[in-house]
Every structure is written in C-alpha cells, then in structure tokens.
C-alpha positions in Angstrom: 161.8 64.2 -11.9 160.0 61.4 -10.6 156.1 61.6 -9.8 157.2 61.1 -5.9 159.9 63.9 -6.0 157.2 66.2 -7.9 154.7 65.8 -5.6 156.9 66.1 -2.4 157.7 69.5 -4.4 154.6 70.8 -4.7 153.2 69.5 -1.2 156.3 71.6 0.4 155.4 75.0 -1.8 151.8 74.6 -1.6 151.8 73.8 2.5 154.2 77.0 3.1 152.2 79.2 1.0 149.2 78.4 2.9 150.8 78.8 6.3 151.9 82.1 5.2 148.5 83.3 3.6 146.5 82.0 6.7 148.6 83.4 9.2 146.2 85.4 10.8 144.4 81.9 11.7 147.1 80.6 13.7 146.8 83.5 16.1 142.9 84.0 15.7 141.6 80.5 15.9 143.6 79.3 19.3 142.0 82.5 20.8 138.5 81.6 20.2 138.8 77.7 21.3 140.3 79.2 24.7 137.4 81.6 24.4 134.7 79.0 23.4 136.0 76.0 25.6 139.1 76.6 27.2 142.5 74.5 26.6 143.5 72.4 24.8 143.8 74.0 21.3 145.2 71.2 19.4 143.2 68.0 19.3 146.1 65.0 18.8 145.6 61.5 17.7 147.1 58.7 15.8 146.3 57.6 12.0 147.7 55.4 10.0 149.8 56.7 7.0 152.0 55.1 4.3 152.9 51.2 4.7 150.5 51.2 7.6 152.7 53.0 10.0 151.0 55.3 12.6 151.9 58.7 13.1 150.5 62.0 15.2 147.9 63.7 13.6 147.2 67.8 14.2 143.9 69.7 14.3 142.2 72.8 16.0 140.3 71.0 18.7 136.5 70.9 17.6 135.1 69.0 20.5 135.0 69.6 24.4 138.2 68.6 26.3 137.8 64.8 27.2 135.7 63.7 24.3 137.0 60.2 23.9 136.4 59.5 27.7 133.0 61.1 27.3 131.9 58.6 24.2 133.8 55.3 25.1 133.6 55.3 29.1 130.1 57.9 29.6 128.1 57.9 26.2 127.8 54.4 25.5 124.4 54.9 22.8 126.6 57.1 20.7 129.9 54.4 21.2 126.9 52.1 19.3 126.0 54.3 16.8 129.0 55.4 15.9 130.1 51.5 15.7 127.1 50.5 13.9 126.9 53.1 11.3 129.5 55.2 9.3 131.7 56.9 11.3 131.6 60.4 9.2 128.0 60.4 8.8 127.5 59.5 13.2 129.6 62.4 13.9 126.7 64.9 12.1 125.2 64.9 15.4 128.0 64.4 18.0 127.2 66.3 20.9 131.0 66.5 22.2 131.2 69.2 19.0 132.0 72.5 20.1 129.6 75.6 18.6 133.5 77.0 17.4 134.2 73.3 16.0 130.8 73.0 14.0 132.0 76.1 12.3 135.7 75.1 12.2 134.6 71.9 10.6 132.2 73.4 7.6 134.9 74.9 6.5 137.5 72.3 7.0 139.8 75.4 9.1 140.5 72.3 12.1 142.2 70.4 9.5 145.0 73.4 9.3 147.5 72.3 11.6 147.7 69.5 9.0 150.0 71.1 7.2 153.4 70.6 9.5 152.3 66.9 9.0 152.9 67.4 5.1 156.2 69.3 6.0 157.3 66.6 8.0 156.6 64.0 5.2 153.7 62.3 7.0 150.8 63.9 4.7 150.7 64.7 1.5 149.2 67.9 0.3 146.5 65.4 -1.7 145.8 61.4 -0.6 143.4 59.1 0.3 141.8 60.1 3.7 144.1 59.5 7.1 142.1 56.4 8.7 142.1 55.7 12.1 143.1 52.0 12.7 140.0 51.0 14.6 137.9 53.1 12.2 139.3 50.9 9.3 138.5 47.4 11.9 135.1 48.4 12.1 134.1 49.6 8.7 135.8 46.8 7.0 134.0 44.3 9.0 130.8 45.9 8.8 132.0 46.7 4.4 133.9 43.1 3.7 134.1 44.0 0.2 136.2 46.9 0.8 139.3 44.6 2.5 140.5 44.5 -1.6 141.5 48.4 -0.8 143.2 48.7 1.6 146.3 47.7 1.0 146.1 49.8 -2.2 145.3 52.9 0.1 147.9 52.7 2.9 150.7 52.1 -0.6 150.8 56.0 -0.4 150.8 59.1 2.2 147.3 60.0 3.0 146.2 63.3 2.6 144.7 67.1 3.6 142.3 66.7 0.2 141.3 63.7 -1.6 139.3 63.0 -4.2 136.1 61.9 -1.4 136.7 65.8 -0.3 135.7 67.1 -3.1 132.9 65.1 -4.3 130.4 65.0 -1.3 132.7 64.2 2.2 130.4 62.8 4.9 127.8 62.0 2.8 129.9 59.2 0.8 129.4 56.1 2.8 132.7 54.4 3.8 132.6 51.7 0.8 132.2 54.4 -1.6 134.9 55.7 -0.2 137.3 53.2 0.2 137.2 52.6 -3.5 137.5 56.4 -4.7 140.7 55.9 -2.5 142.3 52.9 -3.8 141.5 54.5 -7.3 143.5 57.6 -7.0 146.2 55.3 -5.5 146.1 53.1 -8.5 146.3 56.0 -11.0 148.5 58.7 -9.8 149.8 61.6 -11.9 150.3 65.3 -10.9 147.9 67.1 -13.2 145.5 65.1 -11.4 146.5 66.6 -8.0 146.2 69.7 -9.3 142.9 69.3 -9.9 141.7 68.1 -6.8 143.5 71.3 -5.1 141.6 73.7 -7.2 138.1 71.8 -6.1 139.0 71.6 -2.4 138.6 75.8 -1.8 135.1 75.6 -3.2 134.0 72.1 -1.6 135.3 74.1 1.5 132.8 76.5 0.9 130.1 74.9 -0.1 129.6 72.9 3.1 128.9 76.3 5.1 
C-alpha cells in the first residue's frame, strides 16, 4: 500500500472509533450550547483544503450566534487587532466566546464534528492546520517570508492534529507555524502520524 491509501486507512478507523467512543458528546454537548446560548449548535465556515480548494468546515459552536457580523460590521477595534496581530493568539481574548466554548475550546471538544470532514475525504485525521483564505491574505502579508510555504501546505489535506497542535497551538506565532506545516508536508511517513496522534490526547489536556 501506498503512504496515501495507508493514511486514508487509518483516518477512516481512527475517525469511526472516536465517533463511537465519544458518543455520549454528540448528545451532551448540543444540549448545553442550546442551554448556554441557544441555536445554532454547529458553527459552519469555509477553509481551504488540498490543492487550494475550499470546502465546509464543522464545529460545536463556541461563540454567540452572529459573531462574524458582531466583529466585522459592530467591533471594529477587535476587526484591527485581529488583522494586526496573529489571528490564534487575538482570539485569547474574543469576547464573542461563549463561557461553554472557552471550555469546549481547552479541550479542543469544538473541533469534534471534524471528523465527518475526514470521512468525507476533506480532512485528514493528521495535517497541516485548515487555513481560512483571508487568514492566509493577511498573515502572509504581514509574514512575507512565509509565501515559500504555502504551496507546500495546501499539496496535502489539512488536518484535526498537526504537528503545531501538539507543540504549543496559540502560542506559536503564524511564521512558526507555517513552516512546522510545510515540514510535515515535505516529509510524510505513517509512523510519523502515529506519533502526532498519541501527543494530541495529552496536548488536549494540558491546555485545561
């Protein structure tokens, strides 16, 4: 077998297993966001994936209903720090979070719904991070170094974990990054995949 037709093999096992173990989640978690802050319970937006194509992205909904009208039409000081710093590390203190999302987001539970995008071929169990396309316009032009990368990152499916994931997540600035993504993309091998799975439970952990 291939590298790709291994991988796609373990992403299917390893994304049904988890669906199965968490199943108590998918009926738990969509209670307390109605609870918390009413409907909707899945937050849906586009990323770009493999060869630059865009597809729908699934979480648990961590912010209040109407967030990107409240910070590109009403919050125009966070719109500017958000643009003129690193998007991971501006969304520390985002009001629009929830008190449910801060939580759901320590642990990384919002990024669940995540895995019917590996099912469906769009994700990969393990990738580079799943950029938004303006995310990727602003960080590159505020990080021009990092334009060498991104072809190299968008060669493969993006993924739930990542090597950034398990090595500090919003603390590593977008340039550092960028290049831990183009590396796993240049050097790809299953055992290595492996390894980033068995770090991801206790980097979910440890940000609690």
């Amino acid at each position: 077998m291939t590298y790709e037709q291994q991988k796609r093999l373990l992403d299917l096992v390893v994304a049904t297993l988890l669906i199965i173990a968490f199943l108590p989640f998918w009926i738990i978690i969509p209670i307390l966001i109605i609870f918390d802050s009413g409907l909707p319970i899945l937050f849906q937006h586009q990323r770009i994936g493999k060869g630059g194509r865009e597809f729908q992205i699934n979480k648990f909904r961590s912010m209040v209903p109407g967030a990107h009208e409240l910070l590109h039409k009403r919050n125009k000081r966070l719109l500017r720090k958000f643009k003129d710093g690193d998007w991971k590390i501006a969304a520390k203190e985002d009001p629009r979070i929830t008190r449910l999302g801060r939580l759901l987001r320590a642990l990384t539970i919002d990024e669940f719904p995540q895995l019917f995008n590996v099912l469906r071929g769009e994700m990969s169990m393990v990738g580079p991070r799943a950029y938004m396309r303006s995310e990727l316009k602003e960080q590159t032009k505020k990080y021009p170094e990092t334009r060498q990368y991104i072809k190299k990152i968008l060669s493969i499916k993006p993924g739930i974990t990542g090597p950034w994931q398990t090595s500090g997540r919003n603390e590593i600035p977008f340039a550092k990054r960028a290049k831990m993504d183009a590396e796993y993309a240049s050097n790809l091998a299953l055992w290595k995949d492996i390894q980033i799975l068995l770090k991801t439970p206790k980097a979910m952990i440890s940000k609690w």
